[in-house]
N, C-alpha and C positions, 0 to 999 in steps of 0.2 A: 447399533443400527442407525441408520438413517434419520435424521431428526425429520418426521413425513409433514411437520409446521411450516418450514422452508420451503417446501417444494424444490429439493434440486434438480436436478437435470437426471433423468430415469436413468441416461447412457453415462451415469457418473465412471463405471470401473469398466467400461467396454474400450479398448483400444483405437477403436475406429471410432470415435468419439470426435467429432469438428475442437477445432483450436484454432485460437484467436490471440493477436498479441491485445494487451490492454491498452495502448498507445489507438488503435483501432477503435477501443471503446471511444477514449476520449477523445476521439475525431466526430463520431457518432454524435454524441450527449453534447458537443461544443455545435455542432449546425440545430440540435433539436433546440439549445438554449437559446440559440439566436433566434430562429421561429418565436419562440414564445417570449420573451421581451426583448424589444429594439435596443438597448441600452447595455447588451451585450459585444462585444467587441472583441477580438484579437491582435496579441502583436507577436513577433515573431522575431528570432534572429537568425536569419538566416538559413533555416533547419524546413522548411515550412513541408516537405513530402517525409520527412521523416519525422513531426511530432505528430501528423497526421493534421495541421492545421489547413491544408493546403484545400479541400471541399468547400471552409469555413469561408475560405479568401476568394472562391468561387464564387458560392452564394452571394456571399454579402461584402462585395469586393469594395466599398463606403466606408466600412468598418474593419476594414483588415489594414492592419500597417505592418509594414516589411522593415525591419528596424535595424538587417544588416550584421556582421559579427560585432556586436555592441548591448551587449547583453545587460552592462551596467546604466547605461544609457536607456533600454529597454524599460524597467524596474522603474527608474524613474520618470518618464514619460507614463509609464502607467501609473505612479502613484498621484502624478496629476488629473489623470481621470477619473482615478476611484473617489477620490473626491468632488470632484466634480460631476454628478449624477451618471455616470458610467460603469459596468461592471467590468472590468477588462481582465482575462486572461492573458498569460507572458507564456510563451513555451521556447525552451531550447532542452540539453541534453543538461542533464540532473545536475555532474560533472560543473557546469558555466552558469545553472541558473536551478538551484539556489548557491554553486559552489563562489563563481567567477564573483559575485555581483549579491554575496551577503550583507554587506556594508551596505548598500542602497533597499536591500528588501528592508534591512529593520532599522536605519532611519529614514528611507522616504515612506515605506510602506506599514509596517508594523508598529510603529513610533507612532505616524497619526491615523492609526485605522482607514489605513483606506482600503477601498473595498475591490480590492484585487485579489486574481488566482494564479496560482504558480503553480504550472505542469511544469513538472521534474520527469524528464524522458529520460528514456534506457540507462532507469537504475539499476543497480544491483551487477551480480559477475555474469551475470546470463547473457551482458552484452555480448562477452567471449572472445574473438579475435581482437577485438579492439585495443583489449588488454586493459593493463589497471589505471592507464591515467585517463580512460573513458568509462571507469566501470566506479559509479557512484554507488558507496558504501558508507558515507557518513552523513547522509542527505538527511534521515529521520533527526537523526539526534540535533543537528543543524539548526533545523526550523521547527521541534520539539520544546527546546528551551527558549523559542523566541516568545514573549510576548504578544499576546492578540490573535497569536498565529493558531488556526486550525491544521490538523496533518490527518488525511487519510489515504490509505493504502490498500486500494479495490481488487481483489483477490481473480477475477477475471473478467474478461470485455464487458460481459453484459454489467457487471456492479463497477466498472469502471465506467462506463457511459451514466450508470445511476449518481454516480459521484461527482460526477463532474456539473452534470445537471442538478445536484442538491446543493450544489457550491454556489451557485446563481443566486438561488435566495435567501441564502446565508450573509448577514452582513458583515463585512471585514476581512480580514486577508484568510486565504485556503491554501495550504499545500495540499497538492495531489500527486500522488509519485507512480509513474506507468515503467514498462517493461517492452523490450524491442521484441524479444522472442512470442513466436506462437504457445500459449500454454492452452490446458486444457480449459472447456468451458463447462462450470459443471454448478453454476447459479441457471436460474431461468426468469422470466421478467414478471415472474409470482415471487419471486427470494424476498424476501423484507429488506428493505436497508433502507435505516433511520440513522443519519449523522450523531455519533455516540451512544449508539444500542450497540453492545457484541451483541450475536446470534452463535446458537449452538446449531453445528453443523450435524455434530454426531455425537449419539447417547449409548452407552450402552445400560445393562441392567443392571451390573453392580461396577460402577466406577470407581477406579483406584489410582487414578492422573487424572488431572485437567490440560490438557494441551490448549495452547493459544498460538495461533498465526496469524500472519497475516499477508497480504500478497498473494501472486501464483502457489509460493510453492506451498499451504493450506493446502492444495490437492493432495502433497504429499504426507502429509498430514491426516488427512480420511483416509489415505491408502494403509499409511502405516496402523492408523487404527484400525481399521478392518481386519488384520495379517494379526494386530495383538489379541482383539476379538477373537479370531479362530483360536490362540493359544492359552487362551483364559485370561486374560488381562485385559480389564476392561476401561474403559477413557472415557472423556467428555472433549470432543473438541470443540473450540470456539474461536469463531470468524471473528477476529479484532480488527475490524478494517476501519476504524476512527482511533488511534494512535493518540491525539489528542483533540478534545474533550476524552479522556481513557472514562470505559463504562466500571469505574471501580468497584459499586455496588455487585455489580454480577460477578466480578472476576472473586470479588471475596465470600461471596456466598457458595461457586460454585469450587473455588480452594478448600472450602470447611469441608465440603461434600466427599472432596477426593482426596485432599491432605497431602496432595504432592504436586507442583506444577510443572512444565515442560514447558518453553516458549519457543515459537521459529520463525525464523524470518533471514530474507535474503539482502542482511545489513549486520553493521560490526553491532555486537552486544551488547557494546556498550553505551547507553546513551540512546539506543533502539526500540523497538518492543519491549525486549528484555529487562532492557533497563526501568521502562515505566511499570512495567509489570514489578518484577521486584520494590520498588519505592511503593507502591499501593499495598502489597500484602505486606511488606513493613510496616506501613501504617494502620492496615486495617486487618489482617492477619498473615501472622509470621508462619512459614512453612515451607520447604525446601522446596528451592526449585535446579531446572538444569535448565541449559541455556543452548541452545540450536543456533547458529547463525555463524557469521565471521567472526574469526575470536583471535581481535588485535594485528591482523595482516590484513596486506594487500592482494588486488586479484593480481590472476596471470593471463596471460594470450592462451587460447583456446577453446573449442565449442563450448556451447554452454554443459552439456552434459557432461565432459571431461570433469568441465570446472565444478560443477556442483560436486561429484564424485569425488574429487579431491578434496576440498570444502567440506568434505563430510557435510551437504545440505539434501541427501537423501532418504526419503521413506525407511529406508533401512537404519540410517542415523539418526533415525526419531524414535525410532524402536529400541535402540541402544541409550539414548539419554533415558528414556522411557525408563527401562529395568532395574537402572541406576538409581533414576530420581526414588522408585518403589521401596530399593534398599535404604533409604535416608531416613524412612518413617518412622 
């Protein structure tokens, strides 16, 4: 059932349900931070209606710079602000920023803590027509292993707008990674989100997986739990939306509970979610898991829903690692 401590969204499994892309969120929570301290800023390459920066530049047109397709140029013009009593936000597409322009995140930025944020737009294969050299799948693992570096991955608008706004007074560099397609909204502005707390989404009464996601596709995630729910198989799912600080204490306590894990996410596995998740019950308890996500390819050109279906990144294929991971016990 419903973890009723979160308060999600009542219209969680209703199809008529509002959906929001999270790129929206972080358009949102990027004008509320500026509101609340002047020392907020953006810089942009060139992308500024599609990271959703474009409001920010409105408002607070002083503090908005237009930096041009120069993404590495970008990074570093901002790591001179974050040192300089400014919190500056960088947005372009996941792809050019953290792809284009890694080399200046982790020596201008992550090298000397400066207190920048990096929105990683339309990651993941849901971009879809775009095809693969637009569809960022190795972004987590990326800026996972950087030093200094925060990563978190806001599973829908309203907890992307909370994310973006909790990166503000977080000191040191933030990835934040958004999503172009509309997904469901199925947090509400009661949900918890505390920068490296997981929350459990969904409990059932006698759990036998722990699933971990993170991102949009977590909705598929409740869906698929609720479907194994009905067939007797019961889950714990948990909202992983801080990627790193990872909340390893919860993930190992809630592994003992279930003795099998399931990870998902709309990124290669390796080096992802998955990967941190596995390195944590490595170290803090060992126990089979199965792995959800891209597994060592590239996307292709097509809707997002084609892609995921191919990708095996469906409700249905969460159900299938599921059964699997069960028989490993």
């Amino acid at each position: 059932m419903i973890n009723p401590d979160v308060k999600l969204n009542k219209k969680l499994f209703d199809k008529r349900a509002d959906q929001k892309a999270t790129r929206d969120g972080f358009g949102e929570g990027l004008v509320e931070a500026g509101k609340i301290d002047p020392a907020v800023v953006a810089l942009c390459a060139d992308v500024t209606e599609s990271t959703r920066t474009e409001e920010f530049s409105k408002k607070f047109p002083e503090r908005f710079f237009e930096m041009g397709v120069a993404e590495q140029n970008m990074a570093s013009v901002a790591a001179g602000l974050g040192v300089s009593g400014k919190i500056p936000y960088i947005s372009s597409y996941a792809v050019f920023s953290p792809g284009r322009n890694y080399e200046q995140i982790r020596t201008t930025i992550a090298y000397n803590d400066s207190n920048v944020k990096i929105a990683g737009h339309h990651a993941g294969i849901s971009t879809g027509p775009d095809g693969a050299t637009h569809q960022a799948t190795e972004d987590i693992a990326i800026m996972r292993a950087m030093p200094n570096m925060k990563v978190f991955v806001p599973c829908d608008a309203i907890e992307a707008k909370k994310a973006t706004m909790a990166a503000a007074k977080i000191w040191g560099p933030v990835y934040l990674r958004f999503q172009r397609e509309k997904t469901p909204i199925f947090t509400t502005e009661d949900t918890p989100f505390s920068p490296g707390n997981a929350e459990i989404f969904w409990q059932s009464r006698s759990p036998q997986v722990l699933i971990i996601g993170c991102g949009p596709i977590l909705y598929d995630a409740i869906v698929a739990a609720k479907e194994l729910d009905e067939n007797g198989i019961g889950s714990i799912v948990l909202n992983c939306h801080t990627i790193k600080p990872l909340d390893e204490d919860k993930i190992a306590e809630l592994a003992k509970k279930c003795g099998a894990v399931v990870t998902v996410e709309e990124h290669q596995i390796t080096g992802g979610l998955g990967g941190a998740v596995a390195e944590a019950l490595a170290k803090n308890y060992p126990a089979p898991v199965e792995f959800v996500g891209m597994q060592d390819v590239f996307g292709e050109s097509g809707t997002a829903k084609e892609l995921m279906d191919k990708f095996n990144l469906e409700a249905k294929d969460i159900k299938t690692a599921v059964k699997k991971v069960i028989k490993r016990k």
